[in-house]
Structure formats: C-alpha cells, structure tokens
C-alpha positions, 0 to 999 in steps of 0.5 A: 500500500501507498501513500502520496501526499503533495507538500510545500516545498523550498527549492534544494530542502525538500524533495519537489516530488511526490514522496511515496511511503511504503508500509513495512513490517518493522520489528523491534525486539531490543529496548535500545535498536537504534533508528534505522536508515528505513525508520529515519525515512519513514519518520521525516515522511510521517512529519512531513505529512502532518505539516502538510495536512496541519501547516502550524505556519509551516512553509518548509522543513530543513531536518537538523537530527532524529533520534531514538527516545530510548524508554523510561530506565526501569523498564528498559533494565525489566525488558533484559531482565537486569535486576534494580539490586544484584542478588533480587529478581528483576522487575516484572515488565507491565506495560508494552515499551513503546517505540518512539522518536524526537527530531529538531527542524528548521523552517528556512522561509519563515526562519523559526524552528520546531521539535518534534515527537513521534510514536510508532503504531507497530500494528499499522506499521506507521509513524504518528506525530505526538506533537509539534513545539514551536521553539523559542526565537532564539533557539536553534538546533544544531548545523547540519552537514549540508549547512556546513558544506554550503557556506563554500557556494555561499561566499564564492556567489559574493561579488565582494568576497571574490573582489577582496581575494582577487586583491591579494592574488586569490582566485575564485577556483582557489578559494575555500573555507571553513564554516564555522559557527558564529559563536559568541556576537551580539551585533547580530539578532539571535533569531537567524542562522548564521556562519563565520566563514574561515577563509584559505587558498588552495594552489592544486585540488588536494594541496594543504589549504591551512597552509594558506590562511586569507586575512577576512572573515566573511558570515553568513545567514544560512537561510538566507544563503547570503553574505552579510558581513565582513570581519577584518581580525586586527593584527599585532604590531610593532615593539609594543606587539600590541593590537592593531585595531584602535578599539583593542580587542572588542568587536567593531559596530556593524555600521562602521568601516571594520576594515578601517577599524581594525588598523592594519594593511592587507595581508597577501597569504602565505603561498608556501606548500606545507603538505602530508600527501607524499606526491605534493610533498615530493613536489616541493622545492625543498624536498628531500626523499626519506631515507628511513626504511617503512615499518614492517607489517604488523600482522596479529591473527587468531586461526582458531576464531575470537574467545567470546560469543556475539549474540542478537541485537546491539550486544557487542555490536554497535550498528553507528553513532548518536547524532550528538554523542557518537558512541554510546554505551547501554546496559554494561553487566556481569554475569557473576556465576550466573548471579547477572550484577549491574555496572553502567546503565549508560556511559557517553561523551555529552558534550565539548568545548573547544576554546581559542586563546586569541583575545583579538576580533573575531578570535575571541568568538571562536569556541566551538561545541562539537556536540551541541553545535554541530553533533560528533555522531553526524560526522563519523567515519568508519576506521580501515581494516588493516590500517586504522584497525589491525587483526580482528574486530575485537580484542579482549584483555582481562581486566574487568575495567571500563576505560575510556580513551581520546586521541587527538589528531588532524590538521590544527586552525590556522590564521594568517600573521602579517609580515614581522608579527610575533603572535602572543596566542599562538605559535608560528607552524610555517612563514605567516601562519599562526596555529592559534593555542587552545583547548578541547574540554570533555564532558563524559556523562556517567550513569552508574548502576554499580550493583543497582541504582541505589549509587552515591559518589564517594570522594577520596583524597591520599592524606598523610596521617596526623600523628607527627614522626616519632609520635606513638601512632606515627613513629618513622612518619610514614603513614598515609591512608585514604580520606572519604568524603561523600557527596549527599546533597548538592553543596558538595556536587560540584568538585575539583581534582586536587593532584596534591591529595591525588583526589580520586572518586567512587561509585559505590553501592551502600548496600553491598559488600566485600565478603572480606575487606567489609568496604561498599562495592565500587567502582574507582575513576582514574583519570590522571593527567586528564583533568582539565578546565577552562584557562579563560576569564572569569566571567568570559563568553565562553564560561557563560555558555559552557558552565560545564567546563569550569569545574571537574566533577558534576553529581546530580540525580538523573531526572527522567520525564516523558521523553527520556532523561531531562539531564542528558546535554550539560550545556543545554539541549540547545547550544547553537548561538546562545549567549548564557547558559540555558535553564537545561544545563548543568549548574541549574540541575545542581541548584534543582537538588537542593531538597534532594539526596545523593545517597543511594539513589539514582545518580549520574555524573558529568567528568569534565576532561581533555587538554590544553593544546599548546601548538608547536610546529610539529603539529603542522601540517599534521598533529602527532596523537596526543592522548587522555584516558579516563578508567573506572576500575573495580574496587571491593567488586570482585572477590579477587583478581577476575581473570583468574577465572580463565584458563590460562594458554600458551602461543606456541606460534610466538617466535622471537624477532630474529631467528639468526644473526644478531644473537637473539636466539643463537644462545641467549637466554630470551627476555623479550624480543629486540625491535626494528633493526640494529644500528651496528653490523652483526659483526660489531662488539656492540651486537654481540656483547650482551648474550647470555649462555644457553640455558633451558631453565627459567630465569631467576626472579628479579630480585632474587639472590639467584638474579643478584649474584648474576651481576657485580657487588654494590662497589666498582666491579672486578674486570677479572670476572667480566665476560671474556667477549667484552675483553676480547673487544678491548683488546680488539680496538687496542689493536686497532689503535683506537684508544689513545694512551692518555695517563691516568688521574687520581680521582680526576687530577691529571699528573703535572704537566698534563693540559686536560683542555688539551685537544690531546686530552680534553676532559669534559670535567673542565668544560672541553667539547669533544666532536659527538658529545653532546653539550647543548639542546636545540634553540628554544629547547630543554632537555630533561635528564636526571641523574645517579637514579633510580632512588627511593625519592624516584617514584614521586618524580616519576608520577610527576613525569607521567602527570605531565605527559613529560617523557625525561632521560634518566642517567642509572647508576648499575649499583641502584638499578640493581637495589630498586629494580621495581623503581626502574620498572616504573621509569621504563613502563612510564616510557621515559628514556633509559641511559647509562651512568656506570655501574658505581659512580666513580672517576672515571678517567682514574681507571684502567681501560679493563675497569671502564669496560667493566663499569659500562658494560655491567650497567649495560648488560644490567638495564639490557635483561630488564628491558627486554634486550634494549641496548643505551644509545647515551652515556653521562660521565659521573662528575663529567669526568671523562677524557679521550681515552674513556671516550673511545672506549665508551664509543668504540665497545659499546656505541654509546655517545656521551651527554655533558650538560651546559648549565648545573644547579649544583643540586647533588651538594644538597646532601652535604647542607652546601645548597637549599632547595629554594637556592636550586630553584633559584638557579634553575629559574637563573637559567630559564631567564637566558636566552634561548640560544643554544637549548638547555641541558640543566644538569638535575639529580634525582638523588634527594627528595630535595632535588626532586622537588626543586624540579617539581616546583621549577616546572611550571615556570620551564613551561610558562617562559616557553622552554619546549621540555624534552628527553634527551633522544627527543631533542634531536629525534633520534632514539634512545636505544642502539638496537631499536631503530622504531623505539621512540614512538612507543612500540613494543614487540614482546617486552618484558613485564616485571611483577610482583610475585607472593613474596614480594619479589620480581619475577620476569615474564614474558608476555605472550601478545604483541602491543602497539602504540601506532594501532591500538591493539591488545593481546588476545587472551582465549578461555571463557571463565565463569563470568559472562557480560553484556554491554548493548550500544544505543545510535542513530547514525546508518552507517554499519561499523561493527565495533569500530568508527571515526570522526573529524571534528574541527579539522581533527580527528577524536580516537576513542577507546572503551574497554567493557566487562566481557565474558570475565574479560574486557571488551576492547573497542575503537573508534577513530 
C-alpha cells in the first residue's frame, strides 16, 4: 500500500516530488535498536505529512537530527531482565515499551524552528506525530552537514568576497573555507542562522589549504544563503606587539568601516606548500626523499576464531553513532556465576568545548561545541581494516575495567600573521601562519548502576596521617591512608581534582559488600593527567555558555520525564548561538537538588576532561596523537583478581624477532624480543656483547639472590670476572689503535704537566667539547635528564613525569638499578628514556681501560635483561669526568655517545647542607631567564627528595617562559636505544613485564601478545571463565561499523577507546 501526499516545498530542502511511503513490517525486539536508515525515512515522511495536512505556519522543513527516545530506565533494565539490586529478581515488565522518536527542524522561509515527537503504531506499521513545539526565537538546533558544506557556494556567489581575494592574488577556483559557527556576537539578532566563514587558498585540488590562511572573515545567514558581513581580525604590531585595531580587542559596530577599524594593511597569504600527501610533498622545492626504511607489517591473527560469543541485537555490536554523542554505551553487566550484577546503565561523551586563546576580533568568538553545535555522531567515519584497525574486530584483555580513551589528531586552525608579527596566542607552524593555542574540554556523562541504582559518589583524597614522626601512632612518619568524603546533597556536587591529595572518586553501592575487606562495592575513576578546565576569564563568553567546563566533577540525580532523561546535554539541549547558559544545563540541575539526596539513589555524573593544546610546529601540517584516558576500575567488586577465572594458554606460534644473526636466539637466554633493526653490523662488539649462555631453565626472579649474584657487588666491579667477549673487544680496538694512551688521574687530577683542555686530552670535567658529545639542546629547547637514579625519592618524580605527559632521560647508576629494580620498572613502563651512568659512580678517567669496560658494560648488560634486550644509545660521565681515552672506549665497545650538560644547579651538594632547595630553584629559574640560544641541558639529580622537588616546583615556570621540555633522544629525534631503530614512538614487540610475585619479589615474564602504540591493539587472551557480560550500544547514525568508527571534528580527528566487562574479560573497542 501507498501513500502520496503533495507538500510545500523550498527549492534544494525538500524533495519537489511526490514522496511515496511504503508500509513495512518493522520489528523491534531490543529496548535500545537504534533508528534505522528505513525508520529515519519513514519518520521525516510521517512529519512531513502532518505539516502538510496541519501547516502550524509551516512553509518548509530543513531536518537538523532524529533520534531514538530510548524508554523510561526501569523498564528498559525489566525488558533484559537486569535486576534494580544484584542478588533480587528483576522487575516484572507491565506495560508494552513503546517505540518512539524526537527530531529538531528548521523552517528556512519563515526562519523559526520546531521539535518534534513521534510514536510508532507497530500494528499499522506507521509513524504518528505526538506533537509539534514551536521553539523559542532564539533557539536553534544544531548545523547540519549540508549547512556546513554550503557556506563554500555561499561566499564564492559574493561579488565582494571574490573582489577582496582577487586583491591579494586569490582566485575564485582557489578559494575555500571553513564554516564555522558564529559563536559568541551580539551585533547580530539571535533569531537567524548564521556562519563565520574561515577563509584559505588552495594552489592544486588536494594541496594543504591551512597552509594558506586569507586575512577576512566573511558570515553568513544560512537561510538566507547570503553574505552579510565582513570581519577584518586586527593584527599585532610593532615593539609594543600590541593590537592593531584602535578599539583593542572588542568587536567593531556593524555600521562602521571594520576594515578601517581594525588598523592594519592587507595581508597577501602565505603561498608556501606545507603538505602530508607524499606526491605534493615530493613536489616541493625543498624536498628531500626519506631515507628511513617503512615499518614492517604488523600482522596479529587468531586461526582458531575470537574467545567470546556475539549474540542478537546491539550486544557487542554497535550498528553507528548518536547524532550528538557518537558512541554510546547501554546496559554494561556481569554475569557473576550466573548471579547477572549491574555496572553502567549508560556511559557517553555529552558534550565539548573547544576554546581559542586569541583575545583579538573575531578570535575571541571562536569556541566551538562539537556536540551541541554541530553533533560528533553526524560526522563519523568508519576506521580501515588493516590500517586504522589491525587483526580482528575485537580484542579482549582481562581486566574487568571500563576505560575510556581520546586521541587527538588532524590538521590544527590556522590564521594568517602579517609580515614581522610575533603572535602572543599562538605559535608560528610555517612563514605567516599562526596555529592559534587552545583547548578541547570533555564532558563524559556517567550513569552508574554499580550493583543497582541505589549509587552515591564517594570522594577520596591520599592524606598523610596526623600523628607527627616519632609520635606513638606515627613513629618513622610514614603513614598515609585514604580520606572519604561523600557527596549527599548538592553543596558538595560540584568538585575539583586536587593532584596534591591525588583526589580520586567512587561509585559505590551502600548496600553491598566485600565478603572480606567489609568496604561498599565500587567502582574507582582514574583519570590522571586528564583533568582539565577552562584557562579563560572569569566571567568570559565562553564560561557563560559552557558552565560545564569550569569545574571537574558534576553529581546530580538523573531526572527522567516523558521523553527520556531531562539531564542528558550539560550545556543545554540547545547550544547553537546562545549567549548564557540555558535553564537545561548543568549548574541549574545542581541548584534543582537542593531538597534532594545523593545517597543511594539514582545518580549520574558529568567528568569534565581533555587538554590544553599548546601548538608547536610539529603539529603542522599534521598533529602527532596526543592522548587522555579516563578508567573506572573495580574496587571491593570482585572477590579477587577476575581473570583468574580463565584458563590460562600458551602461543606456541610466538617466535622471537630474529631467528639468526644478531644473537637473539643463537644462545641467549630470551627476555623479550629486540625491535626494528640494529644500528651496528652483526659483526660489531656492540651486537654481540650482551648474550647470555644457553640455558633451558627459567630465569631467576628479579630480585632474587639467584638474579643478584648474576651481576657485580654494590662497589666498582672486578674486570677479572667480566665476560671474556667484552675483553676480547678491548683488546680488539687496542689493536686497532683506537684508544689513545692518555695517563691516568687520581680521582680526576691529571699528573703535572698534563693540559686536560688539551685537544690531546680534553676532559669534559673542565668544560672541553669533544666532536659527538653532546653539550647543548636545540634553540628554544630543554632537555630533561636526571641523574645517579633510580632512588627511593624516584617514584614521586616519576608520577610527576607521567602527570605531565613529560617523557625525561634518566642517567642509572648499575649499583641502584640493581637495589630498586621495581623503581626502574616504573621509569621504563612510564616510557621515559633509559641511559647509562656506570655501574658505581666513580672517576672515571682514574681507571684502567679493563675497569671502564667493566663499569659500562655491567650497567649495560644490567638495564639490557630488564628491558627486554634494549641496548643505551647515551652515556653521562659521573662528575663529567671523562677524557679521550674513556671516550673511545665508551664509543668504540659499546656505541654509546656521551651527554655533558651546559648549565648545573649544583643540586647533588644538597646532601652535604652546601645548597637549599629554594637556592636550586633559584638557579634553575637563573637559567630559564637566558636566552634561548643554544637549548638547555640543566644538569638535575634525582638523588634527594630535595632535588626532586626543586624540579617539581621549577616546572611550571620551564613551561610558562616557553622552554619546549624534552628527553634527551627527543631533542634531536633520534632514539634512545642502539638496537631499536622504531623505539621512540612507543612500540613494543614482546617486552618484558616485571611483577610482583607472593613474596614480594620480581619475577620476569614474558608476555605472550604483541602491543602497539601506532594501532591500538591488545593481546588476545582465549578461555571463557565463569563470568559472562553484556554491554548493548544505543545510535542513530546508518552507517554499519561493527565495533569500530571515526570522526573529524574541527579539522581533527577524536580516537576513542572503551574497554567493557566481557565474558570475565574486557571488551576492547575503537573508534577513530
């Protein structure tokens, strides 16, 4: 059966035709089916049709979304009969669930926009409008694609905006932009739709167009499809590098001359290519073909098919995205042994801010929500198989832990810089191109169901104990133990993470327990180094629409009414142009609480992520990854570890990196594999030195006496026990004449007569630069390097590192490493560089040649069996005290090029009382102060708690004069081990795990799957325990993405990972 109806159209927005709908069965068996691509057609008939027969003043429709309104909470948890309190029975379902559907529309003749509500007949098979709502006149739903695209076909029909390219060389088939929502103006009425059109340049069909920024902005009136006006940002000038626009940094009027009004010239745009597309770069003036050879393929398989089941409907299979939200994750449960326990009814990104810094017109108004605004859903794509996703589909790591990560990427905004301007708010990525500093802020909407509905939020700061050292209850003053704050009632709603009390919080359940530690059932939220707020002022445009991001953790009770939840969007449900924060956003919710309890209810939360994008030029004209990871892990949820519920399975396919020739399996005792390639030839000492006799037992515990006795005693080591290998390459390159006959000193002092600045002798000790050592950091650079670690105080100095995403290089002495192997552990899990020291810290230049091979080689051999095979590629002399002599042999033997420094804080003499810590800090700020010319390499000590703190304390201040903060490899690019040409990005090939063991010990294990950083992906693990889970994934988006999808936003592209209780496992899933 059909029907046609004959509807008021605009040319472009509706179809001119008859639209004919075909009556279908449409059978909906899941509470949370998404919208398919059928329904949507069938709904935006069913609309259609009512406004045709009703009108409502309606001349046409433009549809912004559709989405599913998902059923009440209860009835949804009774229809899969999860229960509202693990160990009851689920609630019976009384009443049929309905199917039913929301959508916003604009009316682009009369400019005013409606919503709609919908519910689906399913014994006529037809969609029926419940009602239509006239919005507000200042209320707009979100752009569309279409709306989007447009704005390109927009200014290229303005004679004007073509008259001003042609002025600066642009022609019209080379001109393009981006459309960008107008943000933050009250020039204009509120009432219509409008665009700020970013404009840019294009010299070929694919060239890189931010490479070529114009110097206006064109907005538009969408419904219109006609320019209106042209804003004319001002730029900075002269020694002052003030604002050119006499009115500083506000926004002209409209009846005035805003070209006139903002003080400046015009500005041809930057025509030099800067591309990522390898044929227009080859094309390049300057280009130069890279010599580094590509990464092997990394192929990662199961023959024997995955270890868990798929069943009907969206459990483990997500068929698309939310419009607004992108991946949505419904329902997550365990199946505990048959006993079904509730985790998360429903766990989503809500929303996102992204500021930009520049104060100046218009940037100010630049501060886009990608959700509300736009909606992530709407531009997702799917990931490659082979390339965005390695393997199979799913990957299962057993964890029990839900994790929640973000990658960003993708090609930064950039705005054009006049000649000789210094911007204040951005960086210089190319000759006239400022990539403008800013931040993107997350809002993650968490609905727990930790054991039922009857949650509450529990805050928990790490205090040290209040009894002083030496008291009765704290003697050696080493006490610390968690403090509980919990969130009862909406004054204590809104908090902050506070790193200092490395403030955490759960959600627990008050009426269940651990069956030993008596503690509620819970689940903890890790997010270090995520949290984040906005930098703007107090009072700015941006914090009056986006309340949201002004504070880390939001508590409320969810609110459901008759379309759903009423507490789903924390900047409203309507964002597009608004100028303060709508009566639907999340401060007003909190205030709504005031009469209300937050104990053991139905809670939810809004966490509020992300980072602060200061750019560089290595994120032109393509952004590495950066990354935020949010984790909700269990605590006093489980008995014990959950994965020891699976059978445990050995790879027998596993095989090393190398079969041959570089000794990995000729006769060495395999610790984990070697990556990429040597830099040495497999006949160089280097390759060589560091295998171990052939031996089929396991290796001793780390820790262990038996590992203990496999190195040298905690004093200088004995040359005469060496391996006879290493003696054999010193006598080699005596042979050769490569070490030169230098004297030996006593204790670092040369025999009368000797010149150690000589270019005979030259001792770095007293300042002498020999060609390869390295003395100074780049310009604008500074290299983090500490040394004579690992120590006790290590770890608060690590924790720092990895809060900061500050990679370092730590220069080990071989005696610690020896003492603190899990200290080291950390620094090499945390990805920080790995370098040599020696193994006692002596002068070197006073020992035989045997007896340097011995210090250098034991320290090598020692953090080689702890890293898998890792050999240093770097070298710090103790005290600096290194000669000719003992370059040579620390070049020649072992490949190790030697890293001095150009300024010391003198750090290391705070154990003798000759310095204070606020002296170190002192000369540390000294040296910031200097010109940025040559870099810094700041000689820092991670020996006392003292030294470790004046670097905790002194880093903000690095990061505020704009010193660019690396490890020692990554200022100059190169890799920080000899034997692993693809080390500095991360990727690990069959590494060495070390863990603890039942008596505290360290045992090596290797492990039996392969990571890596560039592909995301996680060892397979097979075996189904008891525990079985389900996770189900609500979206309205028709593209079929079986666990897998992507999305630009902004000109960058957002990588997510959840990882989900399955099975007894963990579902890993991926989205880019």
């Amino acid at each position: 059966m059909s029907t046609t109806v004959k509807i008021p159209v605009e040319s472009g927005i509706l179809p001119v035709e008859n639209v004919k709908l075909d009556k279908r069965d449409v059978t909906v068996t899941h509470p949370l089916d998404p919208l398919t691509p059928d329904e949507l057609k069938d709904i935006s008939f069913a609309i259609r049709s009512h406004v045709a027969e009703h009108h409502h003043g309606i001349k046409a429709a433009k549809f912004a979304n559709c989405s599913m309104i998902a059923p009440p909470k209860r009835d949804v948890l009774a229809a899969l009969g999860i229960p509202l309190e693990t160990g009851k029975p689920p609630e019976m379902l009384k009443k049929k669930l309905l199917r039913r559907a929301e959508a916003d529309f604009v009316d682009p003749v009369e400019g005013n926009s409606y919503y709609v509500t919908l519910t689906l007949d399913d014994q006529k098979a037809v969609w029926v409008v419940d009602g239509i709502t006239k919005l507000p006149e200042a209320v707009q739903p979100n752009l569309t694609i279409e709306e989007l695209l447009g704005c390109v076909d927009i200014i290229k029909a303005d004679a004007n905006v073509i008259k001003l390219a042609a002025e600066v060389g642009i022609a019209p088939d080379q001109l393009f932009c981006d459309g960008w929502v107008i943000g933050w103006d009250d020039r204009f009425p509120m009432n219509k739709r409008y665009q700020q059109c970013l404009l840019y340049a294009r010299t070929s069909p694919h060239d890189n167009l931010y490479a070529h920024p114009l110097d206006f902005i064109p907005v538009i009136d969408i419904n219109a499809k006609k320019v209106i006006h042209i804003d004319w940002p001002a730029c900075r000038v002269g020694t002052t590098n003030k604002v050119s626009a006499p009115a500083g940094t506000g926004p002209p009027a409209l009846n005035g001359d805003s070209f006139k009004l903002s003080g400046r010239e015009r500005i041809p745009p930057p025509m030099q290519n800067v591309n990522y597309l390898p044929d227009l770069m080859a094309a390049e003036p300057n280009y130069t073909k890279s010599t580094i050879e590509p990464l092997k393929p990394l192929h990662i398989v199961q023959p024997e098919g995955v270890s868990f089941r798929m069943v009907e409907h969206n459990v483990l299979e997500w068929q698309g995205f939310g419009y607004r939200q992108g991946l949505i994750l419904s329902t997550i449960t365990y199946n505990d042994a048959g006993e079904i326990r509730p985790i998360m009814y429903r766990l989503c990104l809500a929303e996102m801010i992204v500021p930009y810094g520049a104060p100046a017109h218009p940037h100010a108004r630049k501060h886009v929500f990608d959700f509300g605004e736009y909606g992530v859903g709407i531009g997702t794509n799917e990931l490659s198989l082979g390339c965005d996703c390695v393997g199979d589909i799913h990957y299962l790591p057993a964890n029990g832990t839900i994790e929640f990560e973000i990658k960003l990427t993708g090609i930064v905004n950039t705005y054009i810089l006049a000649k000789g301007e210094i911007p204040n708010h951005g960086i210089q990525v190319s000759p006239g191109v400022n990539a403008q500093f800013h931040q993107h802020i997350f809002s993650l909407r968490v609905d727990p169901m930790v054991d039922g509905l009857q949650n509450t939020v529990v805050q928990t700061d790490i205090v040290c104990d209040e009894g002083p050292m030496g008291s009765e209850e704290n003697y050696a003053g080493n006490g610390f133990m968690p403090i509980d704050l919990r969130i009862t009632k909406n004054t204590l709603a809104i908090q902050d993470y506070d790193s200092e009390m490395d403030r955490r919080w759960r959600i627990v359940n008050p009426n269940k327990r651990h069956y030993s530690s008596s503690k509620e059932s819970s689940y903890v939220i890790m997010a270090d180094g995520a949290w984040v707020v906005l930098k703007s002022a107090k009072g700015s445009w941006v914090r009056q629409r986006a309340a949201f991001a002004e504070h880390h953790i939001w508590v409320m009770k969810d609110v459901e009414g008759k379309n759903g939840s009423e507490r789903q969007w924390p900047a409203g449900r309507y964002v597009l142009q608004t100028r303060a924060n709508p009566p639907d956003s999340i401060g007003n919710w909190v205030a709504e609480d005031a009469n209300e309890s937050l104990e053991a209810t139905d809670v939810i939360m809004f966490l509020t992520m992300g980072k602060t994008h200061i750019t560089r030029p290595e994120d032109f004209p393509v952004m590495p990854s950066e990354h935020l990871r949010v984790t909700f892990k269990p605590q006093n949820f489980f008995d014990r570890n959950p994965s020891l519920h699976i059978a445990s399975s050995m790879d027998e396919k596993s095989v090393t990196a190398f079969e041959t020739g570089h000794g990995v399996n000729e006769d060495h005792v395999e610790r984990g594999g070697l990556l990429g390639r040597w830099y040495h030839e497999p006949d160089h000492h280097s390759a060589r030195l560091f295998r171990r006799a052939a031996n089929t037992t396991t290796p001793p515990a780390v820790g262990s006496t038996a590992w203990d006795n496999l190195y040298p005693g905690y004093s200088t080591p004995d040359p005469t026990t060496m391996p006879a290998l290493w003696m054999q390459a010193l006598q080699t390159v005596e042979a050769q004449g490569l070490i030169p006959n230098i004297t030996q000193t006593n204790a670092g002092v040369y025999p009368a007569g000797v010149d150690p600045t000589s270019q005979e002798i030259c001792n770095a000790a007293v300042q002498c630069v020999a060609p390869g050592d390295i003395w100074n950091a780049p310009d604008g650079m500074l290299g983090v390097s500490f040394d004579d670690g690992p120590t006790q105080y290590s770890p608060v100095l690590y924790d720092f590192l990895k809060s900061q995403n500050q990679t370092a290089t730590h220069f080990f002495i071989g005696i610690n490493i020896k003492t603190n192997p899990t200290v080291f552990a950390q620094a090499f899990d945390n990805g920080d560089e790995i370098a040599c020291h020696t193994w006692s810290h002596p002068w070197m230049t006073s020992l035989t040649n045997a007896q340097i091979v011995a210090e250098l080689g034991w320290t090598m051999q020692l953090i080689s069996d702890l890293t898998g095979g890792r050999l240093p590629r770097y070298w710090r002399p103790p005290m600096g005290d290194s000669d000719n002599r003992v370059r040579a042999i620390a070049q020649h033997i072992f490949g190790l090029q030697q890293v001095d420094w150009n300024q010391d804080t003198a750090d290391w003499t705070l154990g003798e009382n000759k310095i204070t810590v606020p002296q170190i800090e002192a000369e540390i700020a000294k040296f910031l102060d200097l010109p940025k010319s040559p870099g810094l390499i700041i000689l820092e000590h991670e020996l006392y708690a003292g030294t470790v703190q004046a670097f905790i304390d002194s880093y903000p201040l690095m990061k505020s004069k704009g010193w660019d903060t690396r490890s020692i490899g990554n200022l100059f690019g190169a890799t920080p081990y000899q034997n692993s040409a693809n080390d500095a990005n991360g990727t690990t090939v069959y590494s060495q795990n070390l863990i603890l063991n039942a008596t505290g010990t360290i045992s090596g294990l290797p492990t039996s799957g392969v990571t890596s950083a560039s592909s995301t992906v996680a060892a397979a693990v097979t075996g189904v325990g008891s525990g079985t889970g389900t996770a189900a994934a609500a979206a309205t988006s028709t593209t079929k993405s079986s666990g897998q999808g992507r999305y630009d936003v902004g000109g960058l592209v957002y990588k997510c990972l959840f990882v989900i209780p399955l099975i007894g496992l963990a579902h890993l899933i991926t989205f880019a």
